[in-house]
N, C-alpha and C positions, 0 to 999 in steps of 0.2 A: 832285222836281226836283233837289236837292241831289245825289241817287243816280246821277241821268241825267248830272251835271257830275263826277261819281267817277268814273263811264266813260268821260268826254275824256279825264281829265287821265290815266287808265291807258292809253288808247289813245298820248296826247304821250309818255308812258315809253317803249313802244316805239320809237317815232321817234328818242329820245335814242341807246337801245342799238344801233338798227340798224348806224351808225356805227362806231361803238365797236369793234366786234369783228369788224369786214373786214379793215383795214388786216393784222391780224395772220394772218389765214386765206391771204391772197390774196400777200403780201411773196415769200412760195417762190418761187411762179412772177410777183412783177412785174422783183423787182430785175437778175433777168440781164437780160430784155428792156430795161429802162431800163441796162443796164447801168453800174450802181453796185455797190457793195458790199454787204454783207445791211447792215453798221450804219447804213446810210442812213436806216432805218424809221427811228430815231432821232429824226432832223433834222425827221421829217415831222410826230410823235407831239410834238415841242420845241413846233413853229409852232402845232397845232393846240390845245396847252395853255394854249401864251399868249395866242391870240386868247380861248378862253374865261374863263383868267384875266381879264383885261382887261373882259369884258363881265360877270362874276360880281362882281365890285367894282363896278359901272356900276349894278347888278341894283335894289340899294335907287330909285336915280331913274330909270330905264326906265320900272321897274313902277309907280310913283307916278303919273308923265304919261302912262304909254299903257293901264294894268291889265292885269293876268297874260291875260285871253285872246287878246288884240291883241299882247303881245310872242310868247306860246305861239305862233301861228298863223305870224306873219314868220319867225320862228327856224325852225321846221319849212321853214318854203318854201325859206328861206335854205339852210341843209341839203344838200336836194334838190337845187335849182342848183349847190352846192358836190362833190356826188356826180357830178351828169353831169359838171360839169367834170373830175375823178378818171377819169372814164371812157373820158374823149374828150384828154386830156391825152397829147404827141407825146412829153416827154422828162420828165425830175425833178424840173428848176426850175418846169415849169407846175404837176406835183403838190404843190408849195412852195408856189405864190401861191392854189392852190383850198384850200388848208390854213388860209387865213385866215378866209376868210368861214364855215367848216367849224365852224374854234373859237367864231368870234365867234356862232353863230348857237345853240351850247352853253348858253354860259353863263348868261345870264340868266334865258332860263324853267328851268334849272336849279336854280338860287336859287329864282324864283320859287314852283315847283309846289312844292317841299322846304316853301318858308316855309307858303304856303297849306294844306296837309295839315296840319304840325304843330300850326297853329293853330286849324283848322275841324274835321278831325278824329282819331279814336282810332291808336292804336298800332298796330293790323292792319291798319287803312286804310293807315299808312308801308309797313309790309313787303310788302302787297301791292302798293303801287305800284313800289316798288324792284324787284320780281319781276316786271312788266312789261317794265322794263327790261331784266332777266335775260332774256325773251324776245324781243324786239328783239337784245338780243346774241348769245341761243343761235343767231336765224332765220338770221343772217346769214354764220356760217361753215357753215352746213349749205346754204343758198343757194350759195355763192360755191364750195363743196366741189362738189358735184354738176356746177356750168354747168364750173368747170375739169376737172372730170374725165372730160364727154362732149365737152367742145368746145377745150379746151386755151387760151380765151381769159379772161382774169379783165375785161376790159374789159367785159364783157355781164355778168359779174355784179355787175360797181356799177352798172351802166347800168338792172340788174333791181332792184336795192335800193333807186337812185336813184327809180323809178318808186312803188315801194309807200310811198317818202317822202313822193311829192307827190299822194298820193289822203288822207295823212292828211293832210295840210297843205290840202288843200279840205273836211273833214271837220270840222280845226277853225277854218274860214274859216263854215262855214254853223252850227257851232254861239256862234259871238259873242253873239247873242242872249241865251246861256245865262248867259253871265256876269251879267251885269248883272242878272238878276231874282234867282241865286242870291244873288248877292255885298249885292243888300238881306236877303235874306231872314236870310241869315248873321248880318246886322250886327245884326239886332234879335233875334235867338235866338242867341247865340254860342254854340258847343259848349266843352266843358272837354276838349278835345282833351288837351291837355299834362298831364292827373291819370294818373298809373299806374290802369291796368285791373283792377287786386289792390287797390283803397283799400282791403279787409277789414283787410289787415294793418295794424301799427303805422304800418312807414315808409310806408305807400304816403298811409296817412292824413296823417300829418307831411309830406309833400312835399305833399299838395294841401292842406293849410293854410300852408304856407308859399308856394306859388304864389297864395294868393288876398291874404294879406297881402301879396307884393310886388306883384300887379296893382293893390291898392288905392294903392299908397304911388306906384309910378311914373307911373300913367293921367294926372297934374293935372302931372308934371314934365317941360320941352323936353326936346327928344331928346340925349343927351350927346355929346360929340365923341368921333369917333375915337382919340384918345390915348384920354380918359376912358375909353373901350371894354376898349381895350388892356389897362387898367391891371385890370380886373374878377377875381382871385381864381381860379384854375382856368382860365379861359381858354386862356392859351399850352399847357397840359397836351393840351386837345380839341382847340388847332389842328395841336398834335405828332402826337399819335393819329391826324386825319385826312392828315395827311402823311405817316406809316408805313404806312397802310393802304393807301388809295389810292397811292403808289409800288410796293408787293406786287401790289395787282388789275392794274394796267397792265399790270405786266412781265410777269405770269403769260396776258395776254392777248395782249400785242403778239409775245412772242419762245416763249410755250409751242409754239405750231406750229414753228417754226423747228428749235424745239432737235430737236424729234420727225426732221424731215426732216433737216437737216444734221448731228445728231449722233447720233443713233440711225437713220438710214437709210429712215423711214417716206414712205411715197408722199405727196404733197402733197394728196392727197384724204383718206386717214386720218389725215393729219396734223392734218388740218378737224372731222374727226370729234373725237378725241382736245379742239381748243379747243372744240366743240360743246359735249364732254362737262362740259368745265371752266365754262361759262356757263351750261350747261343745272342743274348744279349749285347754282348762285348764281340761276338762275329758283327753281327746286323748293324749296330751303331759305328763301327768303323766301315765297313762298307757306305753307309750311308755318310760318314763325315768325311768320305771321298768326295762324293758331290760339293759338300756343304763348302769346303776349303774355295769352291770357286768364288762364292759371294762372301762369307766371312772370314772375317781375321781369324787365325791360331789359337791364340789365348781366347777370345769372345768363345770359339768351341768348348776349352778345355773350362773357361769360366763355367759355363750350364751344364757341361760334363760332373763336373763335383758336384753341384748343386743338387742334380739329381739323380746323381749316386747315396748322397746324403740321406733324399727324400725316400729312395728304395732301402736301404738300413732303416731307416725308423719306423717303417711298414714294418719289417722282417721282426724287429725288435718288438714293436705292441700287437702288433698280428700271429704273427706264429703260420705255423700250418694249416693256414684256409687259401682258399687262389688271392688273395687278396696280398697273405706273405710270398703267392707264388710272381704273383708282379711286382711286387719289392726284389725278389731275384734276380727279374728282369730289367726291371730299373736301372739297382745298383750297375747290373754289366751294359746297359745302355749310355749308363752315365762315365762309368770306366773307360770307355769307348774312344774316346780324342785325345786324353790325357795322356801317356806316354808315346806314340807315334808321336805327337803335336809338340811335344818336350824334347823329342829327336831330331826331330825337322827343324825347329827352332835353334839348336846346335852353331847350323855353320852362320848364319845371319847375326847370331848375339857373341859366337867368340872367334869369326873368321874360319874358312875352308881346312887353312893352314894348320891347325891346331884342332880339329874335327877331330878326325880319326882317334887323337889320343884321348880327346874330352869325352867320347862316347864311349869308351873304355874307360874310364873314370864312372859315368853315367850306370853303365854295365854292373859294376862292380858294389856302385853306392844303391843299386836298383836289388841287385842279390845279395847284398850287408840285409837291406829289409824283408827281403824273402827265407833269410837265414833265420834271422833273430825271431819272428814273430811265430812263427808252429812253435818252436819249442814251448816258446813263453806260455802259451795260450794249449796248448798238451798240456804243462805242468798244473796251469792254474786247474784245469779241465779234470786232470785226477784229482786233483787234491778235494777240490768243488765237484763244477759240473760245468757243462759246457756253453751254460747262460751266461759266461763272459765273453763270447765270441762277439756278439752284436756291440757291446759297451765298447770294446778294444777296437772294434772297425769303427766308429763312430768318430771317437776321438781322434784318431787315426787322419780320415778324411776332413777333419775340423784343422788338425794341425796341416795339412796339405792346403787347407784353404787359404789359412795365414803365409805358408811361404810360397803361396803363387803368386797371392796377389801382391806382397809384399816384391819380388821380381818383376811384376808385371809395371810397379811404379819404379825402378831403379833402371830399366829398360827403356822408359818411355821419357825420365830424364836425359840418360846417355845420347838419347834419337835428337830429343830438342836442344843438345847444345853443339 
């Protein structure tokens, strides 16, 4: 049963992605029609952050009073409506006002499924679910790629993505049921989700005796205040991290097409292919660093993860549009691939089970601060210029993400040895 509830919440990943990685496919051919300017994507990728911001902070009391399958299921729907509206939308400011319910329908089972995984179960379960996502994101510029390049309308391809949103969202309307019998079953066999998969080794052992002493010590104390939260040792470090990161995945999603078409000259259907490549990337690599969690540590993933993601930007950057930029694409989302799952999972082992839920809602929030901030910045620079700041801004990006992992990965490995 528990297995058959791992197959929702992989199915709701999809639903997340599908979103995600239109806006950036379909921008070529929306913005002359809306006639705006390209950096408008910006303003749209702004609203839709903040609505989810806003519901990823909310996420802790949502999921309290309604539980993760009953927010999962609205969000989805919500979604869907938010897409036909995108579809059927006459001018820019309508695509402005369907960008709310868009975010707002994000965030929370975002939080939520993130916190649920980490806590119920193992490390390949995260990367796998992450990799769903990946697939929801690849579907959708290969979708959207095709319908504009027999029909020349992008309006029928949210209208088609819209659709396969709202068969999930009755999908996980009939499976509710599910929840409730899992979510006893959980409570009285909890899984040790949060122990590294390696306990052979020293630390792996040290980190799950140090997670079972903080479970013991936190279970019997109120939940701490938000400052208190704040104030927790390492924290600010993971919510930088997830703000360099996630700022890098966006831009590389929302403006990767873009650059393709408007500055290398690629058709707006290969241009689809090319963002394909780049999420198909980011599907395949977490799939695969399911496996990988068996034999290696966490961080070791996310360490070669950056590394070459790095090495895919500086392809893209001196290459351009030859298949040689088209594996730098791939790179980059192969290397993307461990690093946020592997910073989730990481959660309950480095701040306790007990304080999870709200730290991933911290996580959530500092993950879509960088998804907010970076379109706009990089639109404006884009009209003003051109769109040959994309690769510079992803670069530095993943450079400062290198400095605050590793900089955690030693304040972490203190804390373990003493």
């Amino acid at each position: 049963m528990a297995r058959l509830l791992l197959t929702i919440i992989f199915l709701s990943f999809i639903s997340l992605g599908l979103p995600d990685a239109a806006l950036g496919t379909a921008w070529p051919a929306m913005y002359p029609e809306l006639d705006v300017s390209i950096g408008a994507a910006g303003m749209i990728a702004l609203v839709v952050t903040a609505g989810t911001i806003v519901s990823s902070l909310l996420s802790g009391t949502i999921l309290g009073r309604f539980g993760t399958g009953k927010v999962n299921f609205a969000s989805t729907l919500l979604t869907g409506l938010a897409l036909i509206g995108y579809a059927r939308s006459p001018s820019y400011v309508w695509l402005l006002a369907f960008a709310i319910p868009l975010g707002l329908g994000a965030g929370s089972v975002d939080a939520g499924l993130n916190s649920y995984v980490a806590m119920h179960y193992k490390a390949h379960h995260m990367n796998w679910l992450h990799s769903f996502w990946g697939m929801g994101a690849t579907l959708s510029p290969v979708i959207l790629a095709q319908i504009i390049s027999r029909t020349g309308n992008w309006r029928t391809g949210y209208q088609t993505i819209a659709s396969i949103q709202l068969i999930l969202a009755v999908v996980l309307f009939l499976s509710l049921p599910l929840w409730e019998k899992v979510g006893k079953k959980l409570a009285s066999h909890p899984v040790q989700a949060n122990i590294p998969e390696t306990t052979t080794t020293a630390e792996g052992l040290a980190l799950a005796e140090q997670e079972k002493t903080l479970s013991n010590t936190v279970l019997d104390k109120e939940q701490p205040s938000l400052l208190h939260l704040f104030k927790t040792p390492g924290l600010l470090l993971v919510l930088l991290s997830f703000f360099f990161y996630c700022g890098a995945e966006i831009s590389m999603g929302l403006w990767g097409g873009s650059l393709m078409v408007n500055v290398h000259g690629l058709a707006v259907e290969q241009a689809g292919q090319y963002v394909a490549s780049y999420f198909g990337g980011i599907m395949a690599g977490r799939f695969l660093t399911g496996f990988l969690t068996f034999r290696y540590k966490t961080h070791t993933l996310i360490r070669f993860g950056i590394f070459a993601s790095l090495l895919g930007a500086l392809l893209i950057f001196f290459i351009g549009a030859t298949s040689g930029g088209q594996i730098g694409f791939i790179l980059v989302g192969l290397g993307f691939a461990p690093v946020f799952p592997g910073m989730i999972h990481e959660t309950p082992a480095r701040f306790g089970q007990h304080h999870s839920q709200s730290i991933i809602g911290f996580q959530m929030a500092s993950a879509y601060a960088g998804t907010m901030l970076f379109p706009p910045i990089i639109g404006s620079l884009a009209t003003r210029f051109s769109l040959t700041v994309l690769m510079p801004v992803v670069i530095l990006l993943i450079l400062a993400l290198v400095l605050s992992t590793e900089t955690i990965n030693r304040l972490f490995a203190r804390k373990a040895a003493t």
